[in-house]
MARVEX-901371 format. One record per residue: residue number from 1; chain; x, y, z of N, C-alpha, C in turn. Coordinates in steps of 0.02 Angstrom, whole numbers, plus 50000, padded with zeros to 5 digits. Layout:
<recs>
NUM|A|X|Y|Z|X|Y|Z|X|Y|Z
...
</recs>
This chain:
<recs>
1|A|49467|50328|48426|49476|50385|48382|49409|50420|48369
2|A|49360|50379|48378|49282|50405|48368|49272|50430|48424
3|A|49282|50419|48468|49251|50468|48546|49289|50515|48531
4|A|49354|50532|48538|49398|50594|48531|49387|50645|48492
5|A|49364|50602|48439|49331|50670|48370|49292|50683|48387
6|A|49231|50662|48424|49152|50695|48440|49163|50737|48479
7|A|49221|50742|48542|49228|50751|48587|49253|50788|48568
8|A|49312|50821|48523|49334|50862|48497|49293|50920|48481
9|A|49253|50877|48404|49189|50933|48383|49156|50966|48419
10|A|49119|50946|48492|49063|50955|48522|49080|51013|48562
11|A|49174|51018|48587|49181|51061|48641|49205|51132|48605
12|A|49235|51101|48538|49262|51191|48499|49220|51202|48437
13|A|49162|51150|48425|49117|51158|48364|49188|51191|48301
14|A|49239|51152|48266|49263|51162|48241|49274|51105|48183
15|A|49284|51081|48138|49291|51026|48096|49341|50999|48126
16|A|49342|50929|48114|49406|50891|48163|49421|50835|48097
17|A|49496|50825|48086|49532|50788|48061|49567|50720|48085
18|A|49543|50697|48084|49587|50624|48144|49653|50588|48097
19|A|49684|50560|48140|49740|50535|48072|49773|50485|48129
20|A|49781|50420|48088|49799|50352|48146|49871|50342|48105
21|A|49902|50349|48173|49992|50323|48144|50004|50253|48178
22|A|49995|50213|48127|50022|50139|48155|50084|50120|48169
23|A|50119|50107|48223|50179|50084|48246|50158|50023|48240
24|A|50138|49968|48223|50129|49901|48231|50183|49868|48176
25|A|50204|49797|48197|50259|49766|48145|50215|49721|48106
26|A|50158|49733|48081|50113|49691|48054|50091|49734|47981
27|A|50128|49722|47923|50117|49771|47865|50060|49759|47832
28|A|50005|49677|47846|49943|49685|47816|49888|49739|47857
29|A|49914|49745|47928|49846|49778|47963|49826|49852|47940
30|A|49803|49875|47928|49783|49955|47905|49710|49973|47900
31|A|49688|49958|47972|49625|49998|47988|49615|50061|47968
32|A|49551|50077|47931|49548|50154|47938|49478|50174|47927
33|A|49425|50152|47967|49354|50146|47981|49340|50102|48032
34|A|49270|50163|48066|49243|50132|48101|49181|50153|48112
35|A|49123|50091|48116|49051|50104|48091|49026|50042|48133
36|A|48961|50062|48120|48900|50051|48150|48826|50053|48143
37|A|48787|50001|48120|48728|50007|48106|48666|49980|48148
38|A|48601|50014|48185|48550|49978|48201|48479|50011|48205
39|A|48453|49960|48166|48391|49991|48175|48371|50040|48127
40|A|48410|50045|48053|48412|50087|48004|48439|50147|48027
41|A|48475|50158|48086|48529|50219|48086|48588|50189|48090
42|A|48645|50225|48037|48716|50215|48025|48753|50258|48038
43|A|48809|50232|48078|48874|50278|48060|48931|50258|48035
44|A|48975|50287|47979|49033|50282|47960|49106|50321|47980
45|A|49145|50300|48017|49190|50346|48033|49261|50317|47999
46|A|49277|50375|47937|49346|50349|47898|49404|50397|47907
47|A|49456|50370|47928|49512|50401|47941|49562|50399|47896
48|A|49631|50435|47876|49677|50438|47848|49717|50382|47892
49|A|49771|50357|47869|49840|50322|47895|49880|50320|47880
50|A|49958|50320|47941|49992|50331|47924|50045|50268|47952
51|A|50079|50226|47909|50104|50172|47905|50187|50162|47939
52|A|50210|50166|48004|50276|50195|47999|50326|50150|47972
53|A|50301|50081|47956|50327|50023|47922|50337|50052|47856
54|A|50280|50063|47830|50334|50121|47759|50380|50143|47739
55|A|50408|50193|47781|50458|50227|47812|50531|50200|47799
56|A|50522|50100|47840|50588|50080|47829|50627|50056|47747
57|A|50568|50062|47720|50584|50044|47645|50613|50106|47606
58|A|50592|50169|47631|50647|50222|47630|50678|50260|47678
59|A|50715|50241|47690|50766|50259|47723|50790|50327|47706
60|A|50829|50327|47660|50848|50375|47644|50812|50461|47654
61|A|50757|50454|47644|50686|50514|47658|50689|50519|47717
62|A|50708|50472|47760|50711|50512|47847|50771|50543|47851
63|A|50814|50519|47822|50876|50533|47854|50900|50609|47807
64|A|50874|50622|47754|50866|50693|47716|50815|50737|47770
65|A|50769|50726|47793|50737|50771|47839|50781|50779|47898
66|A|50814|50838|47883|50873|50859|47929|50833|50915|47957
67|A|50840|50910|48028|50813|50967|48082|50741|50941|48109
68|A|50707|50879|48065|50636|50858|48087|50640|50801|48143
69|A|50619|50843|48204|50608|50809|48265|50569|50719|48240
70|A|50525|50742|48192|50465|50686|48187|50521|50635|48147
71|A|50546|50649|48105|50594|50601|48042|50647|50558|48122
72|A|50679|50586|48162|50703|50563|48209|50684|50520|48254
73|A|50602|50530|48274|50571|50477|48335|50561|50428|48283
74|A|50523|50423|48216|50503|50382|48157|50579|50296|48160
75|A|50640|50345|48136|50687|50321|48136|50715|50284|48199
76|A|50692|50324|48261|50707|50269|48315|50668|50230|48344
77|A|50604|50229|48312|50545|50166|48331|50569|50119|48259
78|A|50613|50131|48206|50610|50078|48165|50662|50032|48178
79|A|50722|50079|48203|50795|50027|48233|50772|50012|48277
80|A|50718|50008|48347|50703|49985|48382|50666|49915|48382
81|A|50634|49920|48308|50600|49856|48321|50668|49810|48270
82|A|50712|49841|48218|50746|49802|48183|50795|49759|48218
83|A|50816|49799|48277|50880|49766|48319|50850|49749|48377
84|A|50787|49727|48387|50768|49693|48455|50824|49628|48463
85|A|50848|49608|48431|50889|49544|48448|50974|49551|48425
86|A|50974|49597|48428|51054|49637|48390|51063|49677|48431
87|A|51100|49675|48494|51132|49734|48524|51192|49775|48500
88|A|51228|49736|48468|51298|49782|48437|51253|49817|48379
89|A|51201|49778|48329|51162|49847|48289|51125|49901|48325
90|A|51095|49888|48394|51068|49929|48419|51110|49988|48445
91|A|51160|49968|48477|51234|50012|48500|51252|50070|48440
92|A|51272|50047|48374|51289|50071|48333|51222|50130|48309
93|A|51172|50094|48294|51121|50125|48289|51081|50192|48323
94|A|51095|50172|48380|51082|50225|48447|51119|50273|48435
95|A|51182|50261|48442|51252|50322|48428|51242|50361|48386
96|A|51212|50341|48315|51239|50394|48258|51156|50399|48243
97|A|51108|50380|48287|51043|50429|48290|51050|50491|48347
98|A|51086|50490|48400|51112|50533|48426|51165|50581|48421
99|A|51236|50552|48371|51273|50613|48340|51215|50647|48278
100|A|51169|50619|48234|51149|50655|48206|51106|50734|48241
101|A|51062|50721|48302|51059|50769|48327|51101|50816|48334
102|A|51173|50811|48369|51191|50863|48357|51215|50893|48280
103|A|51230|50846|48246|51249|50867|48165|51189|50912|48149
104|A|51121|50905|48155|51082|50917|48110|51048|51002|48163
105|A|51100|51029|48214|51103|51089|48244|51014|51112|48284
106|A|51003|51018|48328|50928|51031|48361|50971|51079|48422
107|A|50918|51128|48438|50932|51143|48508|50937|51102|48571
108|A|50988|51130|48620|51022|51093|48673|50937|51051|48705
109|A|50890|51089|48708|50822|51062|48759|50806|51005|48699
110|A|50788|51024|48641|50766|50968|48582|50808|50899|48609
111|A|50881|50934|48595|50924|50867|48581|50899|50822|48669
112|A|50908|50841|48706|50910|50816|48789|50818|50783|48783
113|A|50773|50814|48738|50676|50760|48763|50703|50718|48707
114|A|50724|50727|48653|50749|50681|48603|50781|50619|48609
115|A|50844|50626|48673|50864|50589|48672|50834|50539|48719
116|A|50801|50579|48788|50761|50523|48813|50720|50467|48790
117|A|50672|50510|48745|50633|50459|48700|50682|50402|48665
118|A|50725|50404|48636|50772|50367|48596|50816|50320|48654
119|A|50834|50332|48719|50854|50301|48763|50823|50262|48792
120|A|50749|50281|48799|50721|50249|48822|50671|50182|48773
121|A|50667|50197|48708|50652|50129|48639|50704|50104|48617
122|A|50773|50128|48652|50835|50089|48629|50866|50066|48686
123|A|50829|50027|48725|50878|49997|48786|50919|49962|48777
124|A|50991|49957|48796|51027|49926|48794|51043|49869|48861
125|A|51079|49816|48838|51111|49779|48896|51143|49795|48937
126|A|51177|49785|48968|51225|49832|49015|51283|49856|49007
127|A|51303|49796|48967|51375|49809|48958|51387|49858|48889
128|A|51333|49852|48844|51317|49893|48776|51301|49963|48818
129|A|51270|49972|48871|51262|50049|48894|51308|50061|48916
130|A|51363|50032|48947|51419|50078|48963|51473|50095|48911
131|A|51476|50059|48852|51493|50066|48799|51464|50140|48767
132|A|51421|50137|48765|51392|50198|48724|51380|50247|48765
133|A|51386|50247|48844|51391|50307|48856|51486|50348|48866
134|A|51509|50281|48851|51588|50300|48850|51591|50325|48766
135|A|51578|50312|48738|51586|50336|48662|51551|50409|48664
136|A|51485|50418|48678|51450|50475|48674|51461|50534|48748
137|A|51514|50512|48793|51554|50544|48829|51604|50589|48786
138|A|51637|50569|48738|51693|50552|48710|51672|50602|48631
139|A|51619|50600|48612|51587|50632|48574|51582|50687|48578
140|A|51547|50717|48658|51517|50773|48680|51584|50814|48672
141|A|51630|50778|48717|51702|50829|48744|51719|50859|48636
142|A|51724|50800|48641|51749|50822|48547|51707|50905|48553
143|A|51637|50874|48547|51578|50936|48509|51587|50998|48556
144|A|51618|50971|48628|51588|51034|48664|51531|51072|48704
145|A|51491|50993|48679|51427|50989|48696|51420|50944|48724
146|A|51416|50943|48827|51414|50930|48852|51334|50905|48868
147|A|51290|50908|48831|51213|50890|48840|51180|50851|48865
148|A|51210|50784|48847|51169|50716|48875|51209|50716|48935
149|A|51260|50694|48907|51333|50668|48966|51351|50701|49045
150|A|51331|50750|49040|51328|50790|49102|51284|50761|49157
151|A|51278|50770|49204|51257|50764|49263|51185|50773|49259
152|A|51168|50826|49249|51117|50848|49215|51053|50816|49198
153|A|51056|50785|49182|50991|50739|49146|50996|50652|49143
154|A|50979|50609|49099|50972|50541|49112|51029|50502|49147
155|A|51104|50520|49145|51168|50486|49173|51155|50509|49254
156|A|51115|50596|49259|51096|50584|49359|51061|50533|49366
157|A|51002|50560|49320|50932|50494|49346|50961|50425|49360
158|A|50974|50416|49297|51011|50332|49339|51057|50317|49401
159|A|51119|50348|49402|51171|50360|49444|51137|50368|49506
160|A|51119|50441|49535|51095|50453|49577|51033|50435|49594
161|A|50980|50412|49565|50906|50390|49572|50939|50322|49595
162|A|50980|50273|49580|51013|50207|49610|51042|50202|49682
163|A|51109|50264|49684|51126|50299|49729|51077|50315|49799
164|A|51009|50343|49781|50978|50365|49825|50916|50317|49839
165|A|50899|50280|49797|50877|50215|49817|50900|50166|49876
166|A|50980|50161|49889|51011|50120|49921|51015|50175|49994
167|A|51025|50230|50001|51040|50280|50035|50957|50264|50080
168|A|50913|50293|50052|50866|50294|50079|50863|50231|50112
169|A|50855|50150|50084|50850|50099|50110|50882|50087|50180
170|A|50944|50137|50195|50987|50137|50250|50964|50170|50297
171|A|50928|50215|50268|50901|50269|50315|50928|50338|50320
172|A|50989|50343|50263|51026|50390|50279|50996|50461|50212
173|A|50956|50485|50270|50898|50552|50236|50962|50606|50230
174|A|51014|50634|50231|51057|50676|50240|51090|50667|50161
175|A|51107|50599|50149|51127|50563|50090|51086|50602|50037
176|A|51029|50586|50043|50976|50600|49992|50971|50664|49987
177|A|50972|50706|50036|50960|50762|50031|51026|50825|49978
178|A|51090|50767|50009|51138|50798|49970|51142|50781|49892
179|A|51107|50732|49879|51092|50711|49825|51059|50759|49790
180|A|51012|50799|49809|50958|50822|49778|51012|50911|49777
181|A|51034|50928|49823|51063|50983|49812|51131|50993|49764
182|A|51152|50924|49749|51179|50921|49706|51165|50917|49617
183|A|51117|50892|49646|51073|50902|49582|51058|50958|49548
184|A|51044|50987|49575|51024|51085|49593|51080|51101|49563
185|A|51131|51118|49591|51181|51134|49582|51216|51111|49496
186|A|51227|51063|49479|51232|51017|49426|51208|51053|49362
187|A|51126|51072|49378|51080|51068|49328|51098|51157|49318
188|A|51093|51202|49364|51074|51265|49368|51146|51317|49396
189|A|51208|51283|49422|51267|51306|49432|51263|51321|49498
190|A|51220|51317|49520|51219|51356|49601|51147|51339|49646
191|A|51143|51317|49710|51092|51302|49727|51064|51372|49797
192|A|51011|51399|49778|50985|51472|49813|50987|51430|49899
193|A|50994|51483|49929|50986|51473|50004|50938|51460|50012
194|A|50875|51472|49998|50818|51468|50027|50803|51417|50020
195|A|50821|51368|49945|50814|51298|49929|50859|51254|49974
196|A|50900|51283|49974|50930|51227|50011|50918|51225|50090
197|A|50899|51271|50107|50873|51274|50186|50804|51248|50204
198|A|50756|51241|50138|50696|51196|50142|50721|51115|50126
199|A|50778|51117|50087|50777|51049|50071|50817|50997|50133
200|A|50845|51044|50184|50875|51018|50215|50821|50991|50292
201|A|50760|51055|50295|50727|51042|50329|50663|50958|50312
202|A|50667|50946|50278|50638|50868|50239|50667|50805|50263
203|A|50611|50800|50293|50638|50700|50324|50602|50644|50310
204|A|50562|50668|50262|50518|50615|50217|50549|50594|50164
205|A|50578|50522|50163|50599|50493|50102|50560|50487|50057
206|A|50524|50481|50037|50492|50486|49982|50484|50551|49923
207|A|50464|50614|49987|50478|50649|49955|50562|50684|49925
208|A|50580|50661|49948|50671|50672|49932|50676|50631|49858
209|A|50646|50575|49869|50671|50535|49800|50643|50588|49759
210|A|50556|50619|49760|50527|50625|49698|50557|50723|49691
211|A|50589|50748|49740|50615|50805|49745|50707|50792|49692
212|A|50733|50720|49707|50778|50733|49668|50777|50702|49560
213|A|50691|50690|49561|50687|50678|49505|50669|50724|49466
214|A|50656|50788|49496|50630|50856|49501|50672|50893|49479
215|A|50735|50894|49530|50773|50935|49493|50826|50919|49447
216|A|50809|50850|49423|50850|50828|49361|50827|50839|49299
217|A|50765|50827|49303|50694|50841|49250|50690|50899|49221
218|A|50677|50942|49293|50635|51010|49270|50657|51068|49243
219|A|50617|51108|49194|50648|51131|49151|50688|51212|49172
220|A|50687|51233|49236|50716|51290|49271|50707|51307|49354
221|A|50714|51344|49382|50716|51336|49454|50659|51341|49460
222|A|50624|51389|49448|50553|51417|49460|50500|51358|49473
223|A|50502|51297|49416|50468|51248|49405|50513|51208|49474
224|A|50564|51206|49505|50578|51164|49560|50539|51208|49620
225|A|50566|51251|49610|50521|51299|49693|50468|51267|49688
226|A|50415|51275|49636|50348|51250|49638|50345|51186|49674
227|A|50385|51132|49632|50384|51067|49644|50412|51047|49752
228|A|50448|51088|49745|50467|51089|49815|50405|51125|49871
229|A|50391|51168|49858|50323|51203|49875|50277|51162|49905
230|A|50250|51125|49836|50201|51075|49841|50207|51017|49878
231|A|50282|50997|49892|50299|50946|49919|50293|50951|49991
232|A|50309|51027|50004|50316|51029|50104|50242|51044|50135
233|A|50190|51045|50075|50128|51047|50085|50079|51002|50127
</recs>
């Protein structure tokens, strides 16, 4: 935190504020200095902190911060460490930190980096993930909001990133390739000729895998052209 602030100061000569958010499950630790003395020169460096173990003792205060991205990640690093050994609490938990997104009216892009983060500190077992993506299937159709559940985003990545794992292993580059134009298609409704006439020209597996994580990811075509661009480079 001391290199970053100097490093801060030195390049925009601006006052710099540092502030340490502890995720740790250890409620005595609460560093917030750091110093150094020799030779009769000292330095003291004191920081603010911010405790997210706090947090779980109110509850209630996250879950009133309706629309705050931050009250949401807070809340799913705390069920994350509460249900490390509770998968049916984690299941339950996961779900209605994700219907609250849509309750609390984040935008479609919010709700979709939101939920990654939260999918990804709430792993489930296997049989608990197909559970909850059958419930939050089941959800969407209700809402109408097809967001997570779609093709689209983390249900391709897995599916098809598995899919094209085994494909490639076979050798079958055609597989992959339709993979990736499907993807395209999926994410953006329609895949341009020109893309698909470069993607078809590609016989490097490798780049196919990281071309179909590309266009599951990325946030519009423009950002895939690039990514594809760079790839036939």
């Amino acid at each position: 935190m001391f290199v970053y602030h100097y490093r801060i100061f030195d390049r925009y000569r601006r006052q710099v504020v540092s502030l340490a958010i502890l995720a740790d499950e250890k409620e005595s630790w609460r560093p917030t200095e750091f110093s150094y003395s020799r030779w009769g020169c000292e330095m003291q460096f004191r920081f603010p902190v911010v405790k997210l173990l706090n947090f779980g003792k109110d509850s209630d205060r996250l879950q009133a911060a309706k629309g705050n991205p931050f009250a949401v990640v807070v809340e799913a690093h705390l069920l994350a460490m509460a249900t490390r050994r509770d998968p049916d609490r984690r299941l339950q938990g996961k779900f209605q930190l994700i219907k609250r997104l849509y309750m609390e009216g984040f935008r479609k892009q919010e709700i979709v980096d939101l939920f990654r983060f939260i999918d990804w500190i709430m792993d489930l077992p296997e049989g608990h993930e197909r559970l909850f993506w059958q419930e939050l299937a089941k959800y969407e159709e209700e809402k109408k909001m097809p967001y997570v559940t779609s093709v689209e985003r983390i249900g391709m990545e897995k599916g098809l990133q598995q899919g094209l794992q085994q494909g490639l292993q076979q050798g079958m580059i055609e597989d992959a390739r339709e993979m990736v134009r499907e993807a395209i298609s999926s994410r953006f409704g329609t895949v341009p000729e020109e893309i698909a006439r470069e993607v078809d020209q590609i016989e490097n597996r490798d780049i196919l895998k990281g071309l179909l994580r590309q266009a599951i990811l990325c946030s519009d075509l423009a950002v895939f052209r690039k990514a594809l661009k760079e790839a036939r480079c």
